[in-house]
Backbone as CSV, one residue per row, in Angstrom:
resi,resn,N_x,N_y,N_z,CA_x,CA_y,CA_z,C_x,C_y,C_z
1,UNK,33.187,-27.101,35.924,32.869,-27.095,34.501,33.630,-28.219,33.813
2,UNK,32.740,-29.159,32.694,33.440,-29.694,32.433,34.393,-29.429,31.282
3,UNK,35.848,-30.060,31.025,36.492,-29.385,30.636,36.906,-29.719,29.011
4,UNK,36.735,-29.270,27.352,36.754,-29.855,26.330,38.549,-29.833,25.908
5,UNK,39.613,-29.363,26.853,40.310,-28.839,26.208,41.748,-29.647,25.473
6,UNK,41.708,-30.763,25.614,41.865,-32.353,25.105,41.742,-32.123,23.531
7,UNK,40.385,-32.164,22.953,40.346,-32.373,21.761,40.162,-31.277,20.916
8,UNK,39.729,-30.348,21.640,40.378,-28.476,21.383,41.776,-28.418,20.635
9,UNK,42.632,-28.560,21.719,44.144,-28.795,21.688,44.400,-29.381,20.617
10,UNK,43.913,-30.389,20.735,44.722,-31.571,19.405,44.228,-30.668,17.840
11,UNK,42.734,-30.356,17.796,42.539,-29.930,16.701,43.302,-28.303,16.437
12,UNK,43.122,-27.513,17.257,44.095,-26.477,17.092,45.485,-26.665,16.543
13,UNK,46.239,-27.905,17.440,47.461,-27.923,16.873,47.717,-28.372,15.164
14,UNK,46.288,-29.862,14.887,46.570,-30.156,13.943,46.384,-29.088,12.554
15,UNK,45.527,-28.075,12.866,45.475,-26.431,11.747,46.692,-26.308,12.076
16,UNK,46.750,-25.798,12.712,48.263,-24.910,13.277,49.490,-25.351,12.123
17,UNK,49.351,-27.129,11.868,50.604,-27.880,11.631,50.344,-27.765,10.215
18,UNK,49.583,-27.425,9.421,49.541,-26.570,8.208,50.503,-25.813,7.603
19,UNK,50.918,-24.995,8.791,52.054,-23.870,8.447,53.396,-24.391,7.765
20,UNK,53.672,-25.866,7.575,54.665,-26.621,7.501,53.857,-27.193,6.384
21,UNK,55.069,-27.640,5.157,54.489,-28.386,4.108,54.362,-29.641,4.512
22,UNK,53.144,-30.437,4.101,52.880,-31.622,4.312,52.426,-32.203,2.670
23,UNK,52.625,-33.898,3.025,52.478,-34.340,1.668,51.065,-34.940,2.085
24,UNK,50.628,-34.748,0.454,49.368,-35.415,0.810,49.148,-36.787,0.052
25,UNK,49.234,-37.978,1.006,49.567,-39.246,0.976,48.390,-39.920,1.599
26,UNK,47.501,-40.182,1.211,46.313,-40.861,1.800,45.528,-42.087,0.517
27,UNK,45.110,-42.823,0.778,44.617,-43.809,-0.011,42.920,-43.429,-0.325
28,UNK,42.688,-42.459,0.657,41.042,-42.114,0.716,41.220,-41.003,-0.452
29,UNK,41.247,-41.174,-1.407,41.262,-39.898,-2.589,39.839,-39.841,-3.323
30,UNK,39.374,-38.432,-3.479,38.124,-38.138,-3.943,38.080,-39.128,-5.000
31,UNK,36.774,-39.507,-5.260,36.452,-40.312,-6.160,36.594,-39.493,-7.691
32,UNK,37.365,-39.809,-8.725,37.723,-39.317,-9.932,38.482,-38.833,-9.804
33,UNK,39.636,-38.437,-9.558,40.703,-37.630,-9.363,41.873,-37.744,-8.279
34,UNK,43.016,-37.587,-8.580,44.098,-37.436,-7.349,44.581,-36.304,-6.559
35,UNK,44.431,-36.328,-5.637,45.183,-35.533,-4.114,45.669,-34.379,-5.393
36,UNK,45.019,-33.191,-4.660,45.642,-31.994,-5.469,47.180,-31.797,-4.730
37,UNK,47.874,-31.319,-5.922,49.498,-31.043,-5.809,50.185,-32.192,-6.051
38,UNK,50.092,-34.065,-5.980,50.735,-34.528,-6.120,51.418,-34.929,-7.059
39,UNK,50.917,-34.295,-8.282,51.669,-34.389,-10.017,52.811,-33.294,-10.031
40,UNK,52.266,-32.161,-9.332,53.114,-30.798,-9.532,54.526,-30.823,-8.390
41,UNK,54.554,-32.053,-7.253,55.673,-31.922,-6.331,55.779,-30.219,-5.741
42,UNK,55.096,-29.831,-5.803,55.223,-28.314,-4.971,54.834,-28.156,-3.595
43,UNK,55.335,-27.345,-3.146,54.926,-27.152,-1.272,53.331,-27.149,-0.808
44,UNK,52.495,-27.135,-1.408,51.441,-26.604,-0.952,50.353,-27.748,-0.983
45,UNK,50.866,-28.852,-0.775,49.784,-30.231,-0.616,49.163,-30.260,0.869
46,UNK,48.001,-30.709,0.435,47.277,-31.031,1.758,47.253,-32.262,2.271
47,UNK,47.141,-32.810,3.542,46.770,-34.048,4.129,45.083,-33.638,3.923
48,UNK,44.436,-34.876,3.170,42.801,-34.792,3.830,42.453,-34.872,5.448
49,UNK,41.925,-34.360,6.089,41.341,-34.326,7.151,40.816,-35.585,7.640
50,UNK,41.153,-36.490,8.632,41.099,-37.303,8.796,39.482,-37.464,9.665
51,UNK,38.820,-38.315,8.780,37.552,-38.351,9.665,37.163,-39.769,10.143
52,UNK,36.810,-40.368,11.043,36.533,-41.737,11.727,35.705,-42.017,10.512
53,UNK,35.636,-43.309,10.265,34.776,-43.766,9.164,33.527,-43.832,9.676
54,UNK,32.912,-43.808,10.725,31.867,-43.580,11.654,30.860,-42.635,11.530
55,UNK,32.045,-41.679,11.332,31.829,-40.198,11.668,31.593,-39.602,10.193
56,UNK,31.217,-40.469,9.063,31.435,-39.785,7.983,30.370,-39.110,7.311
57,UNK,29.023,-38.875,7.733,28.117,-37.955,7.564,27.510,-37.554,8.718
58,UNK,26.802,-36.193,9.000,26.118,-36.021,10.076,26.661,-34.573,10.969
59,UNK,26.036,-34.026,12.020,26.848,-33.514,12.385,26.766,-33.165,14.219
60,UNK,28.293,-33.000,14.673,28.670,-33.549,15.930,28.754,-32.054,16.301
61,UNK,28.169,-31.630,18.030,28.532,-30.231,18.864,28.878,-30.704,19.881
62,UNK,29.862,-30.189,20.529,30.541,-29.769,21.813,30.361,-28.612,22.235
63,UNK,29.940,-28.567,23.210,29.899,-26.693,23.641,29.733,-26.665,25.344
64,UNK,31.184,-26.158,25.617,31.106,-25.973,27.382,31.421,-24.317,27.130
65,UNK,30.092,-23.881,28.334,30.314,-22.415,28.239,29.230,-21.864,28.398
66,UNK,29.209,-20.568,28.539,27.744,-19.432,28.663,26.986,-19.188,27.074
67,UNK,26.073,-19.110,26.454,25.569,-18.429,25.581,26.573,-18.443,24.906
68,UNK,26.607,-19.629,23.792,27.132,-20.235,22.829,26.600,-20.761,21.665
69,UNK,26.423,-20.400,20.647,25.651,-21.007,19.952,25.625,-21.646,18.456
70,UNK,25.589,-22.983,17.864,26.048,-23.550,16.946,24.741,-23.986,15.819
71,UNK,25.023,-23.610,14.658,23.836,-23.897,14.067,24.619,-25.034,12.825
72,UNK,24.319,-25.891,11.753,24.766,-26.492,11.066,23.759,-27.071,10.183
73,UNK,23.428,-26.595,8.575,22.606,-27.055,7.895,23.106,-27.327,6.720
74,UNK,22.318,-29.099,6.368,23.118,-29.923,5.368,21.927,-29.804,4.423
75,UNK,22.191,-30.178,3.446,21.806,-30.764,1.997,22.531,-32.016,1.393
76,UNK,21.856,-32.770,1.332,22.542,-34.309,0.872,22.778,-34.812,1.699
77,UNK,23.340,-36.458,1.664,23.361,-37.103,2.614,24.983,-37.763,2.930
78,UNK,25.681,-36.651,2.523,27.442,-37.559,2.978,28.057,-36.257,3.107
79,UNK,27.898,-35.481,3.743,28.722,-34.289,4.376,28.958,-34.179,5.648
80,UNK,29.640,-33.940,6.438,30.388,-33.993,8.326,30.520,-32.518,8.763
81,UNK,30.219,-32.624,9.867,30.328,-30.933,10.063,30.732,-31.291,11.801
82,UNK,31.666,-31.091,12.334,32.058,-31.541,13.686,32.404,-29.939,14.364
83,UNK,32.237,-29.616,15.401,31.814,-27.889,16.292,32.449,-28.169,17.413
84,UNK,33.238,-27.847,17.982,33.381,-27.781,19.202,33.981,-26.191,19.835
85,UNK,33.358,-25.956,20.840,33.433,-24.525,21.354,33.369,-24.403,23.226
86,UNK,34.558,-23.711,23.251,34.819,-24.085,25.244,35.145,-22.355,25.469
87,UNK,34.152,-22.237,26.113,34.229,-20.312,26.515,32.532,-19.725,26.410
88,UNK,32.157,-18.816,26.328,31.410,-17.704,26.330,30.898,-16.891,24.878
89,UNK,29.950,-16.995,24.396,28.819,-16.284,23.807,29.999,-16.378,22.423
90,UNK,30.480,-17.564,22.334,31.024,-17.756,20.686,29.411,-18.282,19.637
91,UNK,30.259,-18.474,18.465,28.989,-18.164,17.605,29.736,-18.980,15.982
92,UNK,29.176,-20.594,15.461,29.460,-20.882,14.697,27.953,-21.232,14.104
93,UNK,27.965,-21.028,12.226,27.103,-20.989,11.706,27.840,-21.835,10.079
94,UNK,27.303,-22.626,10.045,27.819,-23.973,8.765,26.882,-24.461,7.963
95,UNK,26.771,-23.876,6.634,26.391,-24.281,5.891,27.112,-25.103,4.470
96,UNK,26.324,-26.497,4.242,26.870,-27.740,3.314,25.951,-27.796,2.744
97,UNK,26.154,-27.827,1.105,24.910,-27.800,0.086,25.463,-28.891,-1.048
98,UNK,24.900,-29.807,-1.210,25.020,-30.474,-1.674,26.935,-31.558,-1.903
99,UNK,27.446,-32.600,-2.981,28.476,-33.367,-2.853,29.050,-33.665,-1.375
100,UNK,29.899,-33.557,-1.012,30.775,-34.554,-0.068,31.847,-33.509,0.985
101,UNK,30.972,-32.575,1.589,31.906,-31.859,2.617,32.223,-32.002,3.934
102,UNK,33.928,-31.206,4.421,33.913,-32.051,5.293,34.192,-30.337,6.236
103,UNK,33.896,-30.456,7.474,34.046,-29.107,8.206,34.483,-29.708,9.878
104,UNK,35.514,-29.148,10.349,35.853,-29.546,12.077,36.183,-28.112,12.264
105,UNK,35.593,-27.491,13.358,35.809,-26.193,14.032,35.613,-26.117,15.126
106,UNK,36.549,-25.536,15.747,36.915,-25.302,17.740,37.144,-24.081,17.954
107,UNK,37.072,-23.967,18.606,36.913,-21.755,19.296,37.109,-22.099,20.861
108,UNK,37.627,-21.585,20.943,38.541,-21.588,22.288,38.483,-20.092,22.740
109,UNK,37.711,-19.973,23.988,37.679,-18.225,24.317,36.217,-17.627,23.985
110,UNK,36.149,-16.386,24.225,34.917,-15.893,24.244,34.773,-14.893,23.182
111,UNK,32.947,-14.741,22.634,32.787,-14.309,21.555,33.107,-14.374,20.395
112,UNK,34.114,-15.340,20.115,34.547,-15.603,18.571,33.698,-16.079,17.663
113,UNK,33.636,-16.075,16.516,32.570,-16.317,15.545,32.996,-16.889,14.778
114,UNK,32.146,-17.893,13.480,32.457,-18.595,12.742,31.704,-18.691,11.359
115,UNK,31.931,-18.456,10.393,30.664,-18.478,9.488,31.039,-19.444,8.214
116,UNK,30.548,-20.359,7.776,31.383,-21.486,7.329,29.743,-21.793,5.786
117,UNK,30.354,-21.782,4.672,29.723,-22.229,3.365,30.522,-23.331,2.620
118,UNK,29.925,-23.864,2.293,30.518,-25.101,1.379,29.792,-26.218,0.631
119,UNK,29.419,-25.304,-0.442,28.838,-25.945,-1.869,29.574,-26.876,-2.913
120,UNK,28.610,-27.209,-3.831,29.069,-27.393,-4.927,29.028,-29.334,-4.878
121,UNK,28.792,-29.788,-6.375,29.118,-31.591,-6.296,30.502,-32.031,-6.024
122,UNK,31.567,-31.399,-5.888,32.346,-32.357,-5.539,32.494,-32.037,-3.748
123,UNK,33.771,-32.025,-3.149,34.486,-31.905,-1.951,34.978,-31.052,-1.255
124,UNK,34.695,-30.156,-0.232,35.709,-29.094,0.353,35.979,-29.055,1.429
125,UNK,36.844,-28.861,2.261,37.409,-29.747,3.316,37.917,-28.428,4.206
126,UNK,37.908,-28.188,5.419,37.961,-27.223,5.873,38.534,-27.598,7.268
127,UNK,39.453,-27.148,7.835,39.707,-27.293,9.517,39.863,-25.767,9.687
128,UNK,39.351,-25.196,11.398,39.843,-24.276,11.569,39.292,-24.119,12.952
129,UNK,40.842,-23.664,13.689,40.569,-23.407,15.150,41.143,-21.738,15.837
130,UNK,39.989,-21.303,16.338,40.042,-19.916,16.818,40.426,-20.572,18.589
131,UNK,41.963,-19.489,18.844,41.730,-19.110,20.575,42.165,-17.978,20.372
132,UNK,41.342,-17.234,21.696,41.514,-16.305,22.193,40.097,-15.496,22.377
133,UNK,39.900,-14.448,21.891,38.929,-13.307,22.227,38.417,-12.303,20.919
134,UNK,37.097,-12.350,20.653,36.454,-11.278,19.725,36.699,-12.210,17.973
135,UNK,37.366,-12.890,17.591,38.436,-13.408,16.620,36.651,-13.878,15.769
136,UNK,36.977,-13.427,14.028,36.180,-13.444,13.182,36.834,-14.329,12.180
137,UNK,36.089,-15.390,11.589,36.509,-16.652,10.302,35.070,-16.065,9.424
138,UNK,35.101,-15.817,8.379,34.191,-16.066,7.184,35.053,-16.519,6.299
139,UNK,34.210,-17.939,5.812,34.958,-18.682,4.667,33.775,-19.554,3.678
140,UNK,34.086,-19.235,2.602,32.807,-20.001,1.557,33.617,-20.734,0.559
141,UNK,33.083,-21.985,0.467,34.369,-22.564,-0.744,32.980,-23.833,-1.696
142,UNK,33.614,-23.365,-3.096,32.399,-24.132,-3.739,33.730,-24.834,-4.788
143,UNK,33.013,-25.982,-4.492,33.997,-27.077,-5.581,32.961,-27.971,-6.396
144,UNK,33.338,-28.020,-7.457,32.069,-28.404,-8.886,32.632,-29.603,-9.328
145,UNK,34.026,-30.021,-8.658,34.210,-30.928,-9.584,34.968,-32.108,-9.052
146,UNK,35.322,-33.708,-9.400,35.738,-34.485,-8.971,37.044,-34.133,-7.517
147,UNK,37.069,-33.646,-8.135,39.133,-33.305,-6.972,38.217,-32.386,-5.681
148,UNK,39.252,-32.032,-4.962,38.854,-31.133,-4.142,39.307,-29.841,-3.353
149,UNK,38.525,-29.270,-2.834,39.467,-27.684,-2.283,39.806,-27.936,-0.980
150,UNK,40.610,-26.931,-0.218,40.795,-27.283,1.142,41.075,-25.886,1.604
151,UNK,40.522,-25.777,3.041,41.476,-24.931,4.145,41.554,-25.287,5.080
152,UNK,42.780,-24.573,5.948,43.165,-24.821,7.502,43.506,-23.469,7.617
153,UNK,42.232,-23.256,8.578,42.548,-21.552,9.104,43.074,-21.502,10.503
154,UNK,43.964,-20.675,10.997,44.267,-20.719,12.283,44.536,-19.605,12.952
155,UNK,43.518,-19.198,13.970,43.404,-17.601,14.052,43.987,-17.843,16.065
156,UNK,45.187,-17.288,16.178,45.379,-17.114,17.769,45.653,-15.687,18.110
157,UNK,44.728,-15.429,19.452,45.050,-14.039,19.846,43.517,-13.315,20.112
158,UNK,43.760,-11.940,19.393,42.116,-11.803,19.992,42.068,-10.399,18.430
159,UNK,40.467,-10.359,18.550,40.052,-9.840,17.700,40.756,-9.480,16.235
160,UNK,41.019,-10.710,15.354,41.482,-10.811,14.542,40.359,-11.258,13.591
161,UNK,40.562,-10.987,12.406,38.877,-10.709,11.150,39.919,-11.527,10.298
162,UNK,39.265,-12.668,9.692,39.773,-13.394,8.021,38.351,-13.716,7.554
163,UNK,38.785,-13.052,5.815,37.858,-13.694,4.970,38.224,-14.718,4.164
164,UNK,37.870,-15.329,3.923,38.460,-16.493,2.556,37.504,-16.528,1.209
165,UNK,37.443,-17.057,0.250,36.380,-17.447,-0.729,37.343,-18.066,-1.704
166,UNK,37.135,-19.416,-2.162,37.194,-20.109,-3.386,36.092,-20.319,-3.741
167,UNK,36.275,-20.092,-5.188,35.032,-20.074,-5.854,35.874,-20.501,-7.000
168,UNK,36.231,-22.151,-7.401,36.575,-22.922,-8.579,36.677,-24.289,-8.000
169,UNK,38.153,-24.619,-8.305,38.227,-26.265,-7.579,39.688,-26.205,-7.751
170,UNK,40.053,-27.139,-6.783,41.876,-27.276,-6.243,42.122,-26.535,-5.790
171,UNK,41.683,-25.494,-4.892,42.061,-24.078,-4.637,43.039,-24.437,-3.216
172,UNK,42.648,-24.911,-2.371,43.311,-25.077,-1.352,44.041,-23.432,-0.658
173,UNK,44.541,-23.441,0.658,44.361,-22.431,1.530,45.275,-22.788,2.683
174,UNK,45.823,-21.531,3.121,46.114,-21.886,4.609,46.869,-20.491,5.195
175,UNK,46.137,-20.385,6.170,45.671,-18.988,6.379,45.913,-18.619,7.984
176,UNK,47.103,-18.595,8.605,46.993,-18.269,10.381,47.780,-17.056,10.747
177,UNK,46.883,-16.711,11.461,47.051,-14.929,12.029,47.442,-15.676,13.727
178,UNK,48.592,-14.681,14.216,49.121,-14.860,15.439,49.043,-13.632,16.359
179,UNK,48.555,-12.951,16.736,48.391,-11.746,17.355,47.232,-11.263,17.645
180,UNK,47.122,-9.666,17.791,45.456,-9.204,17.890,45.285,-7.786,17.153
181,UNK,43.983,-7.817,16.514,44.036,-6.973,15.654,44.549,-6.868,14.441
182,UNK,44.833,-8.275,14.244,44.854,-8.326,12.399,43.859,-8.595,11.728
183,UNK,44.120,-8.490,10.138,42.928,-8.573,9.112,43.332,-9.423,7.701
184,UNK,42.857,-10.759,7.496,43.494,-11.578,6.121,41.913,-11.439,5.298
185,UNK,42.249,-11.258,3.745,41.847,-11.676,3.565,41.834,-11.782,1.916
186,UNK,41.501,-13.423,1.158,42.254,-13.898,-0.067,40.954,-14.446,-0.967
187,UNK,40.856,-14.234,-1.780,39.787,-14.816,-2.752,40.469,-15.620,-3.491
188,UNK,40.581,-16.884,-4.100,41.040,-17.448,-5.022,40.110,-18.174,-5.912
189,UNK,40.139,-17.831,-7.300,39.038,-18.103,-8.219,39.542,-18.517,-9.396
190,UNK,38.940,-19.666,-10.223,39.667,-20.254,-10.861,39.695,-22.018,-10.650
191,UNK,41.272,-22.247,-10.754,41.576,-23.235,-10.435,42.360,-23.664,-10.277
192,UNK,43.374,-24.426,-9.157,45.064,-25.035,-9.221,45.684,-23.539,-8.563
193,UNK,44.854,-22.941,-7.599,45.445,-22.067,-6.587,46.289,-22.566,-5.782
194,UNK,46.953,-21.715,-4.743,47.937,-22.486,-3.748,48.066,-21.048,-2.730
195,UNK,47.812,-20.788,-1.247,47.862,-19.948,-1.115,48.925,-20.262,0.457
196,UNK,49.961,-19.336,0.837,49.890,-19.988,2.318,50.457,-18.480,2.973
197,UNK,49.738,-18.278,3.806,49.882,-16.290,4.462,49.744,-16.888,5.659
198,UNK,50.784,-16.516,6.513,50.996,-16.097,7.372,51.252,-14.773,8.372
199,UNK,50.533,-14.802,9.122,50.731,-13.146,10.136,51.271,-13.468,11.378
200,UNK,52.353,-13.124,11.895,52.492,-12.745,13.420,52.786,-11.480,13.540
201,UNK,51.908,-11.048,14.634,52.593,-9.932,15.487,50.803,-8.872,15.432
202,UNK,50.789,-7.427,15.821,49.434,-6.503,15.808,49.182,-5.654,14.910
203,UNK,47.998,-5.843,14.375,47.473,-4.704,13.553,48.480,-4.452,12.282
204,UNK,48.565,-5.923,11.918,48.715,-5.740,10.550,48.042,-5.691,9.852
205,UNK,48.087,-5.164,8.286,47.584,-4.815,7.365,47.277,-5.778,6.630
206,UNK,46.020,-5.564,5.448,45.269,-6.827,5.031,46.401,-6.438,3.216
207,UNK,46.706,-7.274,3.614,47.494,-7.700,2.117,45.941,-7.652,1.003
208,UNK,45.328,-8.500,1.245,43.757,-8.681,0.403,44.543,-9.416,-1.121
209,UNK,44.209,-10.387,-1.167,45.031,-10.931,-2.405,43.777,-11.755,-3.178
210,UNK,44.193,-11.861,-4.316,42.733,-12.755,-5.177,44.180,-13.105,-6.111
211,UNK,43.801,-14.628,-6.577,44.092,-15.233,-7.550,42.734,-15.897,-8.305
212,UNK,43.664,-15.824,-9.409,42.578,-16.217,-10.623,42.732,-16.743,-11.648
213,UNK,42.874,-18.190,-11.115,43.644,-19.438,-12.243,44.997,-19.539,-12.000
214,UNK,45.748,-20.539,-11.176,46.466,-20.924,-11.359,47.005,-20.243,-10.268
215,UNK,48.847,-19.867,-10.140,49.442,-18.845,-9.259,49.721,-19.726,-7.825
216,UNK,50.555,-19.115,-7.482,50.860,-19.741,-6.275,51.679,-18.881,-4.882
217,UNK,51.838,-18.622,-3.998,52.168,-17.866,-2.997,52.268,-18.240,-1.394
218,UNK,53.498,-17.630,-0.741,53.700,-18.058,0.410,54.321,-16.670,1.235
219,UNK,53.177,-16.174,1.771,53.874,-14.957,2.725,53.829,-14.938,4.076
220,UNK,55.132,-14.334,4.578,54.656,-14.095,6.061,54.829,-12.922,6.501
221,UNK,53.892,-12.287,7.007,53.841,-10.808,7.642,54.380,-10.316,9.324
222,UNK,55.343,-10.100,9.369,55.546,-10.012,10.711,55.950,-8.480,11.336
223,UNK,55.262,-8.525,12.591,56.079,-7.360,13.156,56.072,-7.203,14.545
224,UNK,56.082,-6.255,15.320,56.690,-6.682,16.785,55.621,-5.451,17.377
225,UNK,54.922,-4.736,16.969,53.870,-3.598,17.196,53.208,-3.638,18.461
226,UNK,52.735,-2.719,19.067,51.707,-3.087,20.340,50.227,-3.111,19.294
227,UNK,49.290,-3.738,19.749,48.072,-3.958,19.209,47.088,-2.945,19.017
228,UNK,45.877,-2.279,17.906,45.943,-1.500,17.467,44.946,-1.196,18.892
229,UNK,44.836,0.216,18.786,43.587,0.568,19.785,42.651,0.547,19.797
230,UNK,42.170,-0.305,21.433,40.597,-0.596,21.665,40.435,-2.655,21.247
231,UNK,41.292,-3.036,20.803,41.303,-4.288,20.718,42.335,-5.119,21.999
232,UNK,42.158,-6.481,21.676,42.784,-7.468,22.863,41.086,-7.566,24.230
233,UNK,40.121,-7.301,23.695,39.508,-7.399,24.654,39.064,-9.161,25.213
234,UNK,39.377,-9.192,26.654,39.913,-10.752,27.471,38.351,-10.986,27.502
């Protein structure tokens, strides 16, 4: 079989490296507006997602594995949607409706799923890499306006469920579960959100958080539990 797990890796790690504040320092800034967070100096800036200038509309699949299946439907003509998936009967589904979105997703392992929305005229920018087993991403993010939203989801382990939804602009996200049998999930609505949750450990509990305008937050949930029952399935 041939083997994807090269650029798997790299993209996993680069979500992963989320968990750590990064500045967001790039010269490629949405057209009308600057890099959300860099007026406010606060922890929660994003790097934009770095895309080959090549690569900047259209969209790219990788898929080594059994009954796998990737669907990806655009509207407009400057949105990226890049898939890659190495394992068994995973399942990503991406929808881009109109302005300038950008989406890279890898699933590593079997049966994991992906369900990916991203509207609106301006920008929303999304990385997110699943390993392990059973592991659920639903995320919808609509941005209306010059600047842009972001997430980096990072789900390791097995049968772990996150929801996300922004529904304003600047919302930005970052969202990684480490175990099996956890549950995130954060609405942020509004605008000039900042969110960063972290989980390690089993069958933790869904905090469920919504902001709404403004607000800002950084949690980490940990615990040392055996995983809840009937989950971890390999």
């Amino acid at each position: 079989m041939t083997s994807i797990r090269t650029p798997l890796a790299s993209l996993a790690a680069i979500a992963l490296a989320f968990g750590s504040p990064v500045s967001a320092q790039n010269s490629d800034a949405p057209p009308g507006g600057e890099e959300p967070g860099t007026d406010r100096g606060d922890q929660f800036e994003f790097e934009r997602i770095p895309v080959p200038e090549e690569d900047r509309r259209g969209v790219f699949i990788a898929q080594v594995g059994a009954v796998n299946r990737a669907e990806a439907r655009q509207s407009g003509s400057n949105s990226h949607a890049r898939i890659i998936q190495n394992g068994d009967e995973n399942q990503v589904d991406v929808t881009q409706d109109d302005g300038s979105h950008r989406a890279s997703i890898a699933l590593d392992g079997n049966r994991n799923s992906v369900n990916v929305g991203q509207q609106g005229q301006g920008q929303s920018v999304l990385m997110l890499a699943q390993q392990g087993n059973g592991n659920r991403a639903d995320v919808s993010q609509t941005e209306s306006q010059s600047i842009y939203s972001a997430a980096a989801i990072g789900q390791t382990g097995s049968d772990n469920l996150l929801s996300l939804v922004q529904d304003g602009s600047d919302n930005q996200a970052r969202l990684i579960q480490n175990g099996d049998g956890n549950t995130m999930t954060a609405v942020q609505q509004g605008s000039g959100n900042r969110l960063s949750w972290t989980q390690d450990g089993n069958g933790l509990s869904d905090l469920q958080i919504t902001q709404d305008g403004g607000q800002a937050l950084q949690i980490t949930q940990t615990n040392g539990g055996a995983p809840p029952s009937g989950t971890g399935g390999g």
